[in-house]
C-alpha positions in Angstrom: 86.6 113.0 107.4 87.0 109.7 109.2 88.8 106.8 107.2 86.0 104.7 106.0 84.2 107.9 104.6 87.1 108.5 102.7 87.2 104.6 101.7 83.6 104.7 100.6 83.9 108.1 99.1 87.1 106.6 97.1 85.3 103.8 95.8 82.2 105.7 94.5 84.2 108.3 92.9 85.7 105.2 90.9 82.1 103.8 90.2 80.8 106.9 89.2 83.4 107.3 86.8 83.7 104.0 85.4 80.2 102.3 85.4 77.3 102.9 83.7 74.9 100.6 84.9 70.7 100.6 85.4 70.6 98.6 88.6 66.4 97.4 89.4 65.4 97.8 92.8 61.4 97.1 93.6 60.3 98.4 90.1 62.5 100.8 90.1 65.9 101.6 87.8 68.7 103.3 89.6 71.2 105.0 87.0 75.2 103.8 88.4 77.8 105.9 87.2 78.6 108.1 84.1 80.6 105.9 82.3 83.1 108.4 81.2 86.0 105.8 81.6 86.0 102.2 79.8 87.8 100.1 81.8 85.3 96.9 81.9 83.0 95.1 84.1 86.0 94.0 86.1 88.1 96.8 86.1 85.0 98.5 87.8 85.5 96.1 90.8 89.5 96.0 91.0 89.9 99.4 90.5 87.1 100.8 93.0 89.8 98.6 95.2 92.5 100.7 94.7 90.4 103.7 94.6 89.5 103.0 97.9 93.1 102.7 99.1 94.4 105.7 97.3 91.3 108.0 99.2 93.3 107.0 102.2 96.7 107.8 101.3 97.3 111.2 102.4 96.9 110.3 105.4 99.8 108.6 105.5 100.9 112.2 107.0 100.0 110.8 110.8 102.4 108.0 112.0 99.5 107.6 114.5 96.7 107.1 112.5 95.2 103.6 111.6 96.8 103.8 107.7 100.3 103.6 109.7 98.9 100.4 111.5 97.7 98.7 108.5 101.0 96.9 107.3 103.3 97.0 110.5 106.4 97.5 110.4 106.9 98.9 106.2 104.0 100.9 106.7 104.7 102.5 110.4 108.3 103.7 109.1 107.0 104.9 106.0 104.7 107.1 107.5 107.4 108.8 109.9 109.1 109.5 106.9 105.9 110.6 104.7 105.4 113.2 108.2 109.1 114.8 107.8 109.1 115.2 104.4 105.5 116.5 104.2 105.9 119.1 106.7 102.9 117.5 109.3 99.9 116.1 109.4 97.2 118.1 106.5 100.1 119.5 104.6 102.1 118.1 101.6 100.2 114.9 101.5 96.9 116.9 101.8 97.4 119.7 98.9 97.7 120.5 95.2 101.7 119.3 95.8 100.3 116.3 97.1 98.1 115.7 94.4 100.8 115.7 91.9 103.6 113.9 93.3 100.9 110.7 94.5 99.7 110.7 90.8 103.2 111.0 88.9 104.2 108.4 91.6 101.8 105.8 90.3 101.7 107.0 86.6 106.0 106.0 86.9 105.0 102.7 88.4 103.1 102.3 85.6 105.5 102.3 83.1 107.3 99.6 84.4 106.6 96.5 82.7 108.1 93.3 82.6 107.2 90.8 79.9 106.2 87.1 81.3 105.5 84.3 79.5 102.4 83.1 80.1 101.2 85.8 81.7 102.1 88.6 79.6 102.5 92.1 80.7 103.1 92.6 84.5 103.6 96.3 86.1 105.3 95.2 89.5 106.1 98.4 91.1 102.4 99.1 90.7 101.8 95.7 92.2 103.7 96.5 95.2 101.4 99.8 95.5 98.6 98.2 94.9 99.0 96.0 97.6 99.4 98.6 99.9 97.0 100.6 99.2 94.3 97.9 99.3 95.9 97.0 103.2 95.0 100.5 104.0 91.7 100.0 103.1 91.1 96.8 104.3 92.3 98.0 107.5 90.3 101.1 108.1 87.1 99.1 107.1 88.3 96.6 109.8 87.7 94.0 107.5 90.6 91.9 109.7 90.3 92.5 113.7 93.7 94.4 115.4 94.7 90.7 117.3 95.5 88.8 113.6 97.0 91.9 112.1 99.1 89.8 110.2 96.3 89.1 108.3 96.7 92.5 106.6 99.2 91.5 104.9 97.8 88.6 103.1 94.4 89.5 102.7 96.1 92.5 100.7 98.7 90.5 98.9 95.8 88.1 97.7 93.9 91.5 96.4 96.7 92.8 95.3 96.8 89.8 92.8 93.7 89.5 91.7 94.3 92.9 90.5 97.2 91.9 88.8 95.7 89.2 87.1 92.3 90.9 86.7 93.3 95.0 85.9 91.3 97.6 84.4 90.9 97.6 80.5 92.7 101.3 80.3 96.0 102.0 79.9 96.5 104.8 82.7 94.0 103.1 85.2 96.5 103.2 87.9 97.1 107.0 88.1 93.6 107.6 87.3 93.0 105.4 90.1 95.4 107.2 92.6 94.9 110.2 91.4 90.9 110.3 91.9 91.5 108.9 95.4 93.5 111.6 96.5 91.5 114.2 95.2 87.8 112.7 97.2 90.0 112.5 100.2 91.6 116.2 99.4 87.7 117.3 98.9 86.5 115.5 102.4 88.9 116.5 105.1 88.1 120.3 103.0 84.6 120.0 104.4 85.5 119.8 107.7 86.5 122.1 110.4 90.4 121.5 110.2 90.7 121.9 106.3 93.7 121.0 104.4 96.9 123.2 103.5 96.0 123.4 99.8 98.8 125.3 98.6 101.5 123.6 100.6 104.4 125.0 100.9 103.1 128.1 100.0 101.8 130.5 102.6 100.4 132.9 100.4 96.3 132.5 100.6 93.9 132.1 98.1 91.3 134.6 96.7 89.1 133.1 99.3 86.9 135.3 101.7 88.8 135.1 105.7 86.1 133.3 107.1 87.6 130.2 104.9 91.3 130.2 106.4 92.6 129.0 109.5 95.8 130.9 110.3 96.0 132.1 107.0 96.9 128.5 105.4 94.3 125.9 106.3 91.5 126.4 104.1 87.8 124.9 105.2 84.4 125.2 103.9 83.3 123.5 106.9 79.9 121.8 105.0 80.2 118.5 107.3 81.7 119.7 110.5 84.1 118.3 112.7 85.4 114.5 111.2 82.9 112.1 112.6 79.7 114.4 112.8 76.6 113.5 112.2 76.5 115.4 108.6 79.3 112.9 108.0 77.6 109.7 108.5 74.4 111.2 106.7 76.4 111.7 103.7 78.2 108.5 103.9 74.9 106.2 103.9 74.2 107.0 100.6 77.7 107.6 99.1 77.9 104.0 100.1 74.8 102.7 98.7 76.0 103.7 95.0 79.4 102.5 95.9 77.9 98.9 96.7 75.2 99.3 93.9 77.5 99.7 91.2 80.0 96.9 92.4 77.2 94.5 92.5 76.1 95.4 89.5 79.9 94.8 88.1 80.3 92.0 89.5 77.2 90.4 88.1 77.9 91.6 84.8 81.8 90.1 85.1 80.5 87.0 86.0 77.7 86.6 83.2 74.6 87.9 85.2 72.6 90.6 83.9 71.5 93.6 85.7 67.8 94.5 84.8 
């Protein structure tokens, strides 16, 4: 998948889990979301934020690739390091390993707290990711043009506090967060040609029929085609429409609107 399928497809995830919205449209109501997580009206927008950062992670795997470019020079020299220790491009970050170390990452972060008076509780180390995850969407979106890439930086500072000062009403949103990101992003590059290494390190294949491996470790089920197909962009018009449904409907609702 192409980074802003993997953006929108973070974010939705996040609104399908958290909201649980009837938005009107021309007479008609459109269920949002399940609801299964309470995290408030708020939390629905700042977390489908981070969401949509974490969905991009793994591909912090490719010192090439746009998430690399998104907060030059901290996030350049983290993803040649991400690339060594993850064995290449659609390995570590992209498997079950990966899955696990991104979500016990941010579920540490979140145990860090630091009382403030005033303020209360802040999480700081999940600041700092927060931040960065939000550039890397931000950036793939192209929400701030390559010439004022230093914009990056504050656009996802700025974000990054608002979702300090505005967080999700649950007390593991931030590994939920990361952790449901990672997983829509595992899922997407999984219906593509390429596939993903999904028991990295591990060479041993799954129970799978052959047609599913690529040299006995990348599994694919191929549904969408090469990254960038036209499958892809299919999917991802209406993937985004209940993304941007659900947010507006949080966002009226956190600011005192209501949602017929």
């Amino acid at each position: 998948m192409m980074g802003p399928s993997h953006a929108a497809c973070g974010a939705a995830a996040w609104v399908a889990l958290t909201a649980d919205y009837q938005v009107g449209l021309h007479g008609l109501v459109l269920p949002i979301g399940w609801g299964l997580v309470d995290v408030g009206h708020a939390g629905v927008l700042t977390g489908a934020l981070v969401t949509a950062g974490a969905a991009l992670l793994p591909d912090l795997d490719h010192p090439g690739g746009t998430v690399s470019r998104s907060l030059p020079p901290v996030t350049t020299g983290l993803a040649r390091l991400v690339c060594r220790i993850s064995g290449g491009h659609r390995r570590g970050t992209h498997s079950l390993l990966g899955v696990a170390a991104f979500t016990g990452l941010a579920a540490a972060a979140q145990k860090v707290g630091i009382p403030v008076e005033g303020l209360g509780w802040v999480w700081p180390l999940a600041a700092v990711m927060s931040v960065l995850l939000i550039a890397f969407a931000v950036k793939v979106l192209a929400f701030v043009p390559d010439r004022v890439a230093k914009l990056n930086w504050a656009v996802g500072i700025g974000l990054g506090v608002v979702v300090g000062l505005w967080p999700p009403a649950h007390e593991w949103w931030f590994p939920l967060a990361v952790g449901t990101g990672v997983v829509v992003h595992l899922l997407g590059d999984l219906l593509t040609t390429r596939g993903i290494h999904l028991l990295y390190p591990l060479r041993a294949p799954l129970p799978l029929p052959r047609i599913l491996y690529r040299n006995r470790e990348f599994v694919a089920v191929p549904l969408l085609g090469n990254a960038g197909s036209l499958p892809e962009l299919l999917l991802l018009a209406p993937v985004t429409l209940f993304a941007l449904g659900g947010l507006v409907a949080a966002l009226a609702l956190a600011t005192g609107f209501t949602v017929a």
